[in-house]
Backbone as ProteinMPNN parsed JSONL, in Angstrom:
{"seq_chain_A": "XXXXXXXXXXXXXXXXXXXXXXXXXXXXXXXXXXXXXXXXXXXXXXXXXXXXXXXXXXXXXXXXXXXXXXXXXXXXXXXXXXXXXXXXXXXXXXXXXXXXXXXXXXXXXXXXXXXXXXXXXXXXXXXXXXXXXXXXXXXXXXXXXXXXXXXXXXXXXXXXXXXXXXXXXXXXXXXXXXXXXXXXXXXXXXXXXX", "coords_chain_A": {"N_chain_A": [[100.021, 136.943, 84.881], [100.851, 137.654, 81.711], [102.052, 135.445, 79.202], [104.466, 135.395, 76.631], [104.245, 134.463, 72.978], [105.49, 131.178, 72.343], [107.636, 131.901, 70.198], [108.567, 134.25, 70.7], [109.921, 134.047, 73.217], [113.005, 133.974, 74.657], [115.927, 132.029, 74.463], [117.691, 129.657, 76.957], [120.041, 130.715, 77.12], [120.077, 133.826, 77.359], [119.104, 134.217, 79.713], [119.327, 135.885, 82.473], [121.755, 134.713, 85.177], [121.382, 132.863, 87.688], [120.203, 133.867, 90.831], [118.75, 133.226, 93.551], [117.879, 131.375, 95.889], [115.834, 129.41, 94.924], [116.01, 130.184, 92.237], [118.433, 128.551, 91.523], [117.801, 126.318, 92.725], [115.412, 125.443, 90.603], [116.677, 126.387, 87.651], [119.218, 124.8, 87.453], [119.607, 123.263, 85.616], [118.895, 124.068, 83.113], [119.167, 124.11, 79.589], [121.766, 125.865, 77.301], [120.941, 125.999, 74.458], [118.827, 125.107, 74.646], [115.49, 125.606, 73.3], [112.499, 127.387, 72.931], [110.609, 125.845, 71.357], [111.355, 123.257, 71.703], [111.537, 122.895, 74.48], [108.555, 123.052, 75.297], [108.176, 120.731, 73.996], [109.375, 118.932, 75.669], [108.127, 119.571, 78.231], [105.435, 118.48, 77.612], [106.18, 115.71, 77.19], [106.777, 115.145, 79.374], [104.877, 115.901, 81.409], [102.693, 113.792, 80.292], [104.12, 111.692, 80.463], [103.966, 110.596, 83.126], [101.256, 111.186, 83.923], [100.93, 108.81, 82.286], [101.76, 106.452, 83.584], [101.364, 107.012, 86.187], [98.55, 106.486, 86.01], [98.931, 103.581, 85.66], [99.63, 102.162, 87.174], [97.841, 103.158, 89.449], [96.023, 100.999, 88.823], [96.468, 98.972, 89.572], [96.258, 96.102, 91.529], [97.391, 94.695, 94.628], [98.536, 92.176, 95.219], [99.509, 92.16, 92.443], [101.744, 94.008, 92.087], [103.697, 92.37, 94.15], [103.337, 90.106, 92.776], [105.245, 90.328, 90.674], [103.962, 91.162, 88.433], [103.074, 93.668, 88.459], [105.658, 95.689, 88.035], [106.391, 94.595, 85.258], [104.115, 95.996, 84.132], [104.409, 98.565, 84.262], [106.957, 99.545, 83.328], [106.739, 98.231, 80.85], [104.384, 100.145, 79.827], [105.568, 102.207, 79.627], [107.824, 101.975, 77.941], [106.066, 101.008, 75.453], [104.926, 103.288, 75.12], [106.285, 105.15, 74.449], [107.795, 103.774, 72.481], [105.805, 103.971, 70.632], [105.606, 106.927, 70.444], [108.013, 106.981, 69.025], [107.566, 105.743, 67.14], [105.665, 107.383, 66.098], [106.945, 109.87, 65.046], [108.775, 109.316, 63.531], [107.368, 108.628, 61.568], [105.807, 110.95, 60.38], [108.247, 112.737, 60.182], [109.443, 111.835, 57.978], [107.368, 111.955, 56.258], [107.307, 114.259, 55.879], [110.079, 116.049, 55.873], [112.698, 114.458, 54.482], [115.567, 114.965, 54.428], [119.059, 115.219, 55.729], [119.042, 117.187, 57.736], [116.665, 116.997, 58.794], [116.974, 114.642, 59.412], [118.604, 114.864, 61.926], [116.911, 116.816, 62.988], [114.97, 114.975, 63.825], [116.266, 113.457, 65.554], [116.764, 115.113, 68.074], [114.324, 115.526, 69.139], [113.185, 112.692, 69.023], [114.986, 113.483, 71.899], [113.83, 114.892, 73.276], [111.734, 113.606, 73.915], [112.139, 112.059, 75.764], [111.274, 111.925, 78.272], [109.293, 110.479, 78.46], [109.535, 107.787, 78.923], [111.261, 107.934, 80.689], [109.732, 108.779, 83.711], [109.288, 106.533, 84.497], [111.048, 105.251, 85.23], [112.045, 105.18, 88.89], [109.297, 104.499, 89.946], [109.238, 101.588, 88.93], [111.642, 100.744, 89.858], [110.905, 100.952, 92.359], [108.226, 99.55, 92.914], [109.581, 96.641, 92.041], [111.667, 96.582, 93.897], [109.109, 95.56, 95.558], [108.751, 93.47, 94.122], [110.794, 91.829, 94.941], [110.876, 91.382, 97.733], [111.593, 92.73, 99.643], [110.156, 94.917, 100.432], [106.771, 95.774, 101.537], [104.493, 95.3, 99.19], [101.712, 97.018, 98.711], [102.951, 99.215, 100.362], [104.878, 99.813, 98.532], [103.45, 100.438, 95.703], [102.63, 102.488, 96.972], [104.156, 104.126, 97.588], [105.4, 104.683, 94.765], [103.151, 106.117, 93.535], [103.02, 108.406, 95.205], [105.613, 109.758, 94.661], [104.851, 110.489, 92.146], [103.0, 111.879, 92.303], [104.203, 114.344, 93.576], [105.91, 114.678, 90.812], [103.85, 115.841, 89.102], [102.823, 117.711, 90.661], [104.647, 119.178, 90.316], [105.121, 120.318, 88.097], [104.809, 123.027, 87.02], [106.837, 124.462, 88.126], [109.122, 122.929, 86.21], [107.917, 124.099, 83.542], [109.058, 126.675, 84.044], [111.958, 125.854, 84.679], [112.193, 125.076, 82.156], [111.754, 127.311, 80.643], [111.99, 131.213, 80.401], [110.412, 132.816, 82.339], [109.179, 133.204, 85.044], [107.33, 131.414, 86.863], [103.755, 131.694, 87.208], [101.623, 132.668, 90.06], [99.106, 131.801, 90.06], [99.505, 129.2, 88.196], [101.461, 127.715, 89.42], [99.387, 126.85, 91.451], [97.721, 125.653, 90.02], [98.979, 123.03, 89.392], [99.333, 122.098, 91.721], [96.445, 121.706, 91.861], [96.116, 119.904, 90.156], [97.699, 117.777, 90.736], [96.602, 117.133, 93.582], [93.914, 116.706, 92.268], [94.46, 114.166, 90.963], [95.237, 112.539, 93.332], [93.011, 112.174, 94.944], [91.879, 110.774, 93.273], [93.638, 108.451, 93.599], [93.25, 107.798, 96.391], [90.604, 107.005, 96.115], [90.566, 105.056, 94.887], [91.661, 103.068, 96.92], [90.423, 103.054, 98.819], [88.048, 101.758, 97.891], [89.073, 99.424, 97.029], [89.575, 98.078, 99.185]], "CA_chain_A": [[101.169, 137.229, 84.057], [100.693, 137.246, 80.355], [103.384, 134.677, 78.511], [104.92, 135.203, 75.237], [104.322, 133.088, 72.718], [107.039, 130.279, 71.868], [108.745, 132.426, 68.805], [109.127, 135.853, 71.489], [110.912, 133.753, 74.516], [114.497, 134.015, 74.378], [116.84, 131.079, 74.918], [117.763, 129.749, 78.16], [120.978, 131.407, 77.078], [119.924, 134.991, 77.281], [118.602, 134.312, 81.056], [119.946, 136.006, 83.845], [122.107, 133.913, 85.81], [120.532, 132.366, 89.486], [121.12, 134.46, 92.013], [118.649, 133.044, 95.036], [117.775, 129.515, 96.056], [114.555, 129.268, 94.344], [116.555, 130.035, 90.778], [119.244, 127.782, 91.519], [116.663, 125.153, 92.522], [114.809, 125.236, 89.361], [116.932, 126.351, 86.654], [120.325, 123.866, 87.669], [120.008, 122.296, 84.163], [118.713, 124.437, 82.155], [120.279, 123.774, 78.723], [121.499, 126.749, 76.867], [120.712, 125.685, 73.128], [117.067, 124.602, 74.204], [114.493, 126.608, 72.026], [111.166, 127.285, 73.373], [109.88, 124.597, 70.973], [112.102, 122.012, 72.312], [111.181, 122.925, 75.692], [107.48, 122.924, 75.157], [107.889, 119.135, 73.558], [109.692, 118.328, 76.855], [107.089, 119.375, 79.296], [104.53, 117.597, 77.091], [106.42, 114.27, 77.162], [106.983, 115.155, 80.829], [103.327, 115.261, 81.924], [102.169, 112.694, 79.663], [105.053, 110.248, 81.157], [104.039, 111.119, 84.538], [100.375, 111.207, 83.967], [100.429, 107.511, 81.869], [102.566, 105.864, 84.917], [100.271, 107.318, 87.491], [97.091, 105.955, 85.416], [99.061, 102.825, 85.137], [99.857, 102.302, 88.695], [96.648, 103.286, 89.851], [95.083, 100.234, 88.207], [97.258, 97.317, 89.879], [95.726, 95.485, 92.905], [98.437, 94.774, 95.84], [99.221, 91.345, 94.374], [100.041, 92.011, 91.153], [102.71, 94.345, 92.416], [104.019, 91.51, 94.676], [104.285, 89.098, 91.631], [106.395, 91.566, 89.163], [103.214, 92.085, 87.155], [102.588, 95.61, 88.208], [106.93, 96.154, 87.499], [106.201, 94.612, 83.974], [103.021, 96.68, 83.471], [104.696, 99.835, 84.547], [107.949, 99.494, 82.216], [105.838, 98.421, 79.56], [103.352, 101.057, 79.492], [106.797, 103.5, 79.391], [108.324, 101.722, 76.645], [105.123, 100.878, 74.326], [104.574, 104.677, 74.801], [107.771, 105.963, 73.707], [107.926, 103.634, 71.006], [104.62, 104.674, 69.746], [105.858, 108.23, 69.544], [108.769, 107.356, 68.359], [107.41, 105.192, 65.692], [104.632, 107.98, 64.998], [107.436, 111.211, 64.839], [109.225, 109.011, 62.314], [106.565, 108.59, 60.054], [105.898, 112.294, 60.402], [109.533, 113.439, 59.484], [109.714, 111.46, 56.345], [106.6, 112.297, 54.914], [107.601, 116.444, 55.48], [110.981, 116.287, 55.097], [113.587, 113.082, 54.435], [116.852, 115.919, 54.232], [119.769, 114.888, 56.538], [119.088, 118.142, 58.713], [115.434, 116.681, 58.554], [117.125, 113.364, 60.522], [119.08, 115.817, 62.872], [115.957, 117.115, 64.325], [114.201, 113.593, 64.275], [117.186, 112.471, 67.035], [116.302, 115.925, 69.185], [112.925, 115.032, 68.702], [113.332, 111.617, 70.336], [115.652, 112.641, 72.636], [113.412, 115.515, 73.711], [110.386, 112.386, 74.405], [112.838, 110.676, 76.557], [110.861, 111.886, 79.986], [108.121, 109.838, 78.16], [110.173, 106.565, 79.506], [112.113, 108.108, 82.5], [109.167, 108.468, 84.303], [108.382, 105.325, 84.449], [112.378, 104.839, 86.188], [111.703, 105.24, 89.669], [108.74, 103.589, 90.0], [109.735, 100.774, 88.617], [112.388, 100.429, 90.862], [110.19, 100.931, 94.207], [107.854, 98.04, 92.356], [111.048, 95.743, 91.958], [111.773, 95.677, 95.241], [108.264, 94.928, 96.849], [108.788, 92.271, 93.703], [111.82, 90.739, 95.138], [110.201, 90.957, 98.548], [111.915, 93.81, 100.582], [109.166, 95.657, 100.831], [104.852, 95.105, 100.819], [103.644, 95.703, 97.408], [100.957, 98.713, 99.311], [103.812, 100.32, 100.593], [105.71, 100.52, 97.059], [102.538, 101.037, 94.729], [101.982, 104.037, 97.271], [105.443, 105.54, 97.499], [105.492, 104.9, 93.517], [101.789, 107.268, 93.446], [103.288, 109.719, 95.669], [106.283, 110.178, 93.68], [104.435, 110.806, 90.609], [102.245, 113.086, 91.97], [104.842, 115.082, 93.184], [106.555, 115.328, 89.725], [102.68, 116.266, 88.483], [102.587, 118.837, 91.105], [105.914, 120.51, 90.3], [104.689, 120.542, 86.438], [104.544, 124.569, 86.893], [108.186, 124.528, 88.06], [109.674, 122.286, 85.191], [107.913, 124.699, 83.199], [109.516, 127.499, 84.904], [113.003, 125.345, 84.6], [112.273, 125.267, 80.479], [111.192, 128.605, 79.794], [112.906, 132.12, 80.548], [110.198, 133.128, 82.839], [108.463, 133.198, 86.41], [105.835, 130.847, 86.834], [103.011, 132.677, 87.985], [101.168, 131.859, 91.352], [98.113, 130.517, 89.516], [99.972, 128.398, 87.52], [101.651, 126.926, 90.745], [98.473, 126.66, 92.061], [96.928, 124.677, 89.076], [99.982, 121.876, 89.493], [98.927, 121.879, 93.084], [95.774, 121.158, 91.926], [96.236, 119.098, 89.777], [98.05, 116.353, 91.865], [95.159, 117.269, 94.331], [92.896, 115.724, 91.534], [94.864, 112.544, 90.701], [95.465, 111.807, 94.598], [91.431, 112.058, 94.893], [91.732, 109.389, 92.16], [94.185, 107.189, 94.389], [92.081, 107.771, 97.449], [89.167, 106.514, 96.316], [91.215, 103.792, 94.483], [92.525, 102.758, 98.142], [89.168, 102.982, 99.357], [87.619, 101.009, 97.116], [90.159, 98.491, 96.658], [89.763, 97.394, 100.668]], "C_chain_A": [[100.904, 136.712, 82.659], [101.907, 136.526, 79.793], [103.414, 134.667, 77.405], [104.815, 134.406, 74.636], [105.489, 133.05, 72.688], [108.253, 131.327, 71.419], [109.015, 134.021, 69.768], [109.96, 135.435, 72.591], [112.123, 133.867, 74.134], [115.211, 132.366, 75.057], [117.01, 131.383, 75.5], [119.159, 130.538, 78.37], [120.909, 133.034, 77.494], [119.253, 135.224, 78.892], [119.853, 134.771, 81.953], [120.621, 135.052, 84.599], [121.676, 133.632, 87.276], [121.306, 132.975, 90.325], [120.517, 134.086, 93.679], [118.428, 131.288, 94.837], [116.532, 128.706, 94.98], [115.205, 129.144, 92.391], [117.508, 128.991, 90.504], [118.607, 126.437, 91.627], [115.852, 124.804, 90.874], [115.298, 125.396, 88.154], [118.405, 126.024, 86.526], [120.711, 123.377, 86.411], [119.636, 122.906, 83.266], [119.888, 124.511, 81.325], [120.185, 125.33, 77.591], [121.077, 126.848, 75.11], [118.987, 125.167, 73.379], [115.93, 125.831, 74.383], [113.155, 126.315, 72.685], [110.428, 126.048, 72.865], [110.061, 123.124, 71.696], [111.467, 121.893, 73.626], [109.684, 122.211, 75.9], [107.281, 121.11, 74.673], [108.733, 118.147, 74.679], [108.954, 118.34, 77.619], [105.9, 117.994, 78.77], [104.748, 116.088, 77.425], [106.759, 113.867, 78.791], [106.143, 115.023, 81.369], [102.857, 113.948, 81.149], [103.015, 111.462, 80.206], [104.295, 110.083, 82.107], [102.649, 110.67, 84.644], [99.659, 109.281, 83.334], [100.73, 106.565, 83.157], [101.647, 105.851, 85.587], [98.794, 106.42, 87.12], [97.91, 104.28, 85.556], [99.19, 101.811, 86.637], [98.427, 102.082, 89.717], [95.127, 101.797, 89.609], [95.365, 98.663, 88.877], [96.995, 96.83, 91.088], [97.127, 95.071, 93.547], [99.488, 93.418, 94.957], [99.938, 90.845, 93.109], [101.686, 92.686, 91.398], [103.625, 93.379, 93.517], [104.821, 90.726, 93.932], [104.894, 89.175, 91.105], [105.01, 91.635, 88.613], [102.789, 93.273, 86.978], [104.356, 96.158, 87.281], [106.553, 96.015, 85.62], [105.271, 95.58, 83.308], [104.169, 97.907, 83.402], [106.119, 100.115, 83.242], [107.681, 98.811, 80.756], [105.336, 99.479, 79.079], [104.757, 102.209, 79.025], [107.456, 103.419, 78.389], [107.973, 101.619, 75.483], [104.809, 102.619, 74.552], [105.421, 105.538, 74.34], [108.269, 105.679, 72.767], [106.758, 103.846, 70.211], [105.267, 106.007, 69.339], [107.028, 108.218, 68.937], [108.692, 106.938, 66.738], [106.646, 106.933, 65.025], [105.964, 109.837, 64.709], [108.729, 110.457, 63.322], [109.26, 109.231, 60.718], [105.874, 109.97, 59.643], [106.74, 112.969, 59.726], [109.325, 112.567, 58.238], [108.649, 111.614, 55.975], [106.946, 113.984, 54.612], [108.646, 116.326, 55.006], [111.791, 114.968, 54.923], [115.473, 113.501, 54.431], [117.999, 114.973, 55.615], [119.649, 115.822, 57.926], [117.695, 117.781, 59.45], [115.623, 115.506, 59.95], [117.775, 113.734, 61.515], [117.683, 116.193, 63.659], [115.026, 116.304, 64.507], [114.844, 113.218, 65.632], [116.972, 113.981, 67.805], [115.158, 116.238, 69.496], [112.106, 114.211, 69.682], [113.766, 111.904, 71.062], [114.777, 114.534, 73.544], [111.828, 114.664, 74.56], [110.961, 111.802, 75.697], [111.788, 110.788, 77.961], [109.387, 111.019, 79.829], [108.324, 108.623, 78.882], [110.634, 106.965, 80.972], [111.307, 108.257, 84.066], [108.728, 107.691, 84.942], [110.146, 104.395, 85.735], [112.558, 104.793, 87.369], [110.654, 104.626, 89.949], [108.285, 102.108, 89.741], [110.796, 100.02, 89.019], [111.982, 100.148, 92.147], [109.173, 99.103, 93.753], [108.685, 96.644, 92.285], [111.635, 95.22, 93.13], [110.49, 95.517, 96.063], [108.76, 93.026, 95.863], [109.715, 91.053, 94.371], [111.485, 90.022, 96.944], [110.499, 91.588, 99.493], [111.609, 94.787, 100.853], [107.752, 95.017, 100.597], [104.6, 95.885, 99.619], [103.051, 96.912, 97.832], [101.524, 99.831, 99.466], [104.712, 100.849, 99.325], [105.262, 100.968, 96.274], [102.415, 102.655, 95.255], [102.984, 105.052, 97.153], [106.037, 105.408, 95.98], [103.943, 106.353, 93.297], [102.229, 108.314, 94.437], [104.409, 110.517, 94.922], [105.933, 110.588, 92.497], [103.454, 112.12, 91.243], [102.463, 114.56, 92.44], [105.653, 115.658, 92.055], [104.866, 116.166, 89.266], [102.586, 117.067, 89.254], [103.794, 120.119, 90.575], [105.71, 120.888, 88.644], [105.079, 122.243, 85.901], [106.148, 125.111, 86.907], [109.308, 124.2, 87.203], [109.142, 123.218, 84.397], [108.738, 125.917, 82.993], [111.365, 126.756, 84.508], [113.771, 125.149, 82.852], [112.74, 126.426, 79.931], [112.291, 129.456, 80.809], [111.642, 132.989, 81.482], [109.639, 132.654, 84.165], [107.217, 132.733, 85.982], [105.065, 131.516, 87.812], [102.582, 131.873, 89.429], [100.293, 131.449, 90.64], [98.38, 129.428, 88.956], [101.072, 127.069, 88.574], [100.633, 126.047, 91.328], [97.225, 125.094, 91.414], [97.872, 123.383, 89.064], [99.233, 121.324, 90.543], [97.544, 121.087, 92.683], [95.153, 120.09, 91.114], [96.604, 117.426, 90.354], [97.033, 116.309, 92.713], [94.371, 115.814, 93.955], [93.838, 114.39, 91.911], [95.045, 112.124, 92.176], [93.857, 111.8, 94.888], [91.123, 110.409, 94.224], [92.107, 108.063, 92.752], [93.269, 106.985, 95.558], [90.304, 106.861, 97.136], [89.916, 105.159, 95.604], [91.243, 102.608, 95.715], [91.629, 102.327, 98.61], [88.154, 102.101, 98.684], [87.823, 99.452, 96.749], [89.938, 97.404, 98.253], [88.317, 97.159, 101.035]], "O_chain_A": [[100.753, 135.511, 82.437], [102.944, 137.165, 79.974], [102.542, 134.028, 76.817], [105.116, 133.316, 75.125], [106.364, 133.905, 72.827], [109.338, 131.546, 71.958], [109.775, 134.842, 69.255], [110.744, 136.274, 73.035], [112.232, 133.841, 72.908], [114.817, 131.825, 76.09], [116.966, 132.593, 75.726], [119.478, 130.964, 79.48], [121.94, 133.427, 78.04], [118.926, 136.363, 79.227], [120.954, 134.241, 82.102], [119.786, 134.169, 84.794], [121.75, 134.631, 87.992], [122.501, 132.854, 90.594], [121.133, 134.339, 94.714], [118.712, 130.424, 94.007], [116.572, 127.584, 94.474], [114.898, 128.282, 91.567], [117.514, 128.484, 89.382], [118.802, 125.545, 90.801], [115.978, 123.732, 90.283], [114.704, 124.767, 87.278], [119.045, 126.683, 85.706], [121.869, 123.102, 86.098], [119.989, 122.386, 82.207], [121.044, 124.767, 81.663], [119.144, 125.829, 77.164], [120.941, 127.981, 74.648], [118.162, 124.93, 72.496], [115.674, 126.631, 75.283], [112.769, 125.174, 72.942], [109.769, 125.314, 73.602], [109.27, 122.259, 72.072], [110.877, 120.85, 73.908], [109.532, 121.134, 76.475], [106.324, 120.424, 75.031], [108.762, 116.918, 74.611], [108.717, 117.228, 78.09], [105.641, 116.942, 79.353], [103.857, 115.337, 77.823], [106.934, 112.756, 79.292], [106.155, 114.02, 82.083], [102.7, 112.989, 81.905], [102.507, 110.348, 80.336], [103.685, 109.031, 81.914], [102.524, 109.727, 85.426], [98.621, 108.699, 83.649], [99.78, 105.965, 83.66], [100.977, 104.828, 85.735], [98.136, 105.813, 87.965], [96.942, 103.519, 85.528], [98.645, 100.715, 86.764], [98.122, 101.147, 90.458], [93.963, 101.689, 89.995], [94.739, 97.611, 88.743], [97.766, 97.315, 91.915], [98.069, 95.173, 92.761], [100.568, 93.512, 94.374], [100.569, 89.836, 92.793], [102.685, 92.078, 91.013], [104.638, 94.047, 93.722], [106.03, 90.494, 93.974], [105.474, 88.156, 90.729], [104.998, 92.757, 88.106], [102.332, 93.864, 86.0], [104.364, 96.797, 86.229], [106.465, 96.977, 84.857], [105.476, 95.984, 82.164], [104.758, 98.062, 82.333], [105.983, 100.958, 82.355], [108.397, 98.93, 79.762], [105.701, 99.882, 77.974], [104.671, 102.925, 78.027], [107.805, 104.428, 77.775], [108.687, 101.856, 74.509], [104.215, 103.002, 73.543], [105.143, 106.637, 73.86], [108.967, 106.407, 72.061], [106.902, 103.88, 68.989], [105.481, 106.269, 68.155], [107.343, 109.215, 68.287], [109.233, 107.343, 65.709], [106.929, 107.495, 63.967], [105.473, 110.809, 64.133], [109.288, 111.104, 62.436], [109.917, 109.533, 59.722], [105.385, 110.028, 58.515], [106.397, 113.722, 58.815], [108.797, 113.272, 57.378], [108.722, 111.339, 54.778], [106.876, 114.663, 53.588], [108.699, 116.412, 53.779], [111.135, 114.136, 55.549], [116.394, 112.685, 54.43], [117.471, 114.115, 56.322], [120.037, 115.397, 59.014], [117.529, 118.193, 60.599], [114.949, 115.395, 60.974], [117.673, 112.879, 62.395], [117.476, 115.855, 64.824], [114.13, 116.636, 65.284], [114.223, 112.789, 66.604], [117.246, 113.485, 68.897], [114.939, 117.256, 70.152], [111.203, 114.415, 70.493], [113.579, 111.032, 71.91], [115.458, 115.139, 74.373], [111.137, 115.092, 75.484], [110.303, 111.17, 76.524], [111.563, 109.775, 78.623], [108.558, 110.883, 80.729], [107.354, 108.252, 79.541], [110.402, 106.424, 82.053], [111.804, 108.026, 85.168], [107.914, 107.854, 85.851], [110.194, 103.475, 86.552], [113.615, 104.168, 87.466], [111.106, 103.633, 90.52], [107.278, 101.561, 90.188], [110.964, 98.851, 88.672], [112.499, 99.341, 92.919], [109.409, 97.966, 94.162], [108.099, 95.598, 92.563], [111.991, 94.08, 93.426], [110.66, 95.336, 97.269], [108.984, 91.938, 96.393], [109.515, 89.838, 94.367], [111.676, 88.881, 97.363], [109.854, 91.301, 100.502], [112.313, 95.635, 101.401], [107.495, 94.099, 99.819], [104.58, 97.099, 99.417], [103.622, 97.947, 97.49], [101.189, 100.961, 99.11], [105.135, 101.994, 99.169], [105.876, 101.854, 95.68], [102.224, 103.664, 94.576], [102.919, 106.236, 96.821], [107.123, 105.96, 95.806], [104.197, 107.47, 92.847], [101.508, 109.308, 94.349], [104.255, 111.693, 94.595], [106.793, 111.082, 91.768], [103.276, 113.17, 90.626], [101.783, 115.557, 92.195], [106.081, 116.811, 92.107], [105.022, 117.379, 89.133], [101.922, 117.885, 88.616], [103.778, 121.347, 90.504], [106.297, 121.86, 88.168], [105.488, 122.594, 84.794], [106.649, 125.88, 86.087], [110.341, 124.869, 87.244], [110.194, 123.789, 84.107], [109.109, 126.204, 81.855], [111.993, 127.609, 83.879], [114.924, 125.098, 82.423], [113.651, 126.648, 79.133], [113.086, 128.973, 81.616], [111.905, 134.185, 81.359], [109.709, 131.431, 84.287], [106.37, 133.188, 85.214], [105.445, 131.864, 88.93], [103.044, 130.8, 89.817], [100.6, 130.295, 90.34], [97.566, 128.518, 89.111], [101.257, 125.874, 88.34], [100.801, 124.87, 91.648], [96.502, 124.217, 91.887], [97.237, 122.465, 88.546], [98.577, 120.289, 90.427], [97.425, 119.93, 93.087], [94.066, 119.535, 91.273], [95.978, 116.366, 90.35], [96.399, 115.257, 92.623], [94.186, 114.724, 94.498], [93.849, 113.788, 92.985], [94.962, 110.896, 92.178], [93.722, 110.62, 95.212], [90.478, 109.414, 94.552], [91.502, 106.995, 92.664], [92.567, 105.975, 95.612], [89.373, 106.392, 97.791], [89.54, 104.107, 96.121], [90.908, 101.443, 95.501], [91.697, 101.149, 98.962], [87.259, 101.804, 99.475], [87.033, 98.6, 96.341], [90.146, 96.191, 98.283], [88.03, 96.642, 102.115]]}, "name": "protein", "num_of_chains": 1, "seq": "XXXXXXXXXXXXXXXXXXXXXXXXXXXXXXXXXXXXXXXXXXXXXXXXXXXXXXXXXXXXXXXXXXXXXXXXXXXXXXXXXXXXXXXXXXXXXXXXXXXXXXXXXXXXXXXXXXXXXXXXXXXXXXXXXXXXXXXXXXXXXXXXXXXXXXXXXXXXXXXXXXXXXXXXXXXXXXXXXXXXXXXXXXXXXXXXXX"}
């Protein structure tokens, strides 16, 4: 399936309304004021959340998640990465424009980054409680890395939940194999690690 660029999609406004389970599943939230661009700087901050977490996660031996230092890593890495872009889309807008309409689409900007942090919300919670001690650290690092690499598999669908069309089957397929990869990554992590 060939995809339009950006500037030919139509707002989520101009979409058909959900008529089976599969549409209602995926396009529940679509917002009707968000602009292909917008969209496109949501997925971005949506894999890249998803994908720093998972890398971040992936790095923390059993005990660290035990002590809180995997929780701290993990809500660190989400917050120093969201204030990086928010510092660097700052210093971006005021050198192009400094207009008041200029600081209008700075705050839908940021608040289009946000899945840069929210990612990081759930796993950070499963971490929290091996921290407090109501769960083993193994079991929370892992059901934090499975959770992520289901959002990194559904990547094609959030797409699909943005935009005004049908994600193709290859493009399904490449999510799929995507998480694939990064669970390869944990696997040998796991394996390695013991």
């Amino acid at each position: 399936m060939n995809t339009p660029p950006a500037s030919e999609v139509p707002p989520a406004s101009e979409v058909p309304p959900a008529s089976g389970m599969r549409e209602r599943l995926v396009r529940y939230h679509a917002k009707p004021d968000l602009t292909a661009e917008r969209a496109g700087a949501r997925i971005s901050a949506y894999v890249y959340g998803n994908i720093i977490i998972f890398a971040a996660i992936l790095g923390l031996p059993t005990h660290d998640v035990e002590n809180g230092d995997a929780f701290a890593v993990v809500v660190g890495a989400a917050l120093t990465t969201f204030l990086a872009h928010a510092f660097a889309e700052v210093v971006g807008h005021s050198t192009r424009d400094n207009t008041p309409e200029a600081k209008a689409e700075l705050g839908r900007e940021l608040r289009d980054a946000a899945p840069i942090a929210t990612s990081a919300v759930l796993p950070a919670l499963l971490l929290a409680l091996a921290w407090a001690g109501w769960f083993s650290g193994g079991a929370m690092a892992l059901a934090s890395e499975i959770y992520l690499l289901v959002r990194i598999a559904l990547i094609p669908l959030m797409v699909e939940r943005l935009r005004t069309d049908r994600t193709s089957f290859p493009a399904l397929l490449a999510g799929i194999l995507l998480a694939l990869a990064a669970a390869a990554v944990s696997a040998v992590k796991m394996i390695a690690g013991h």
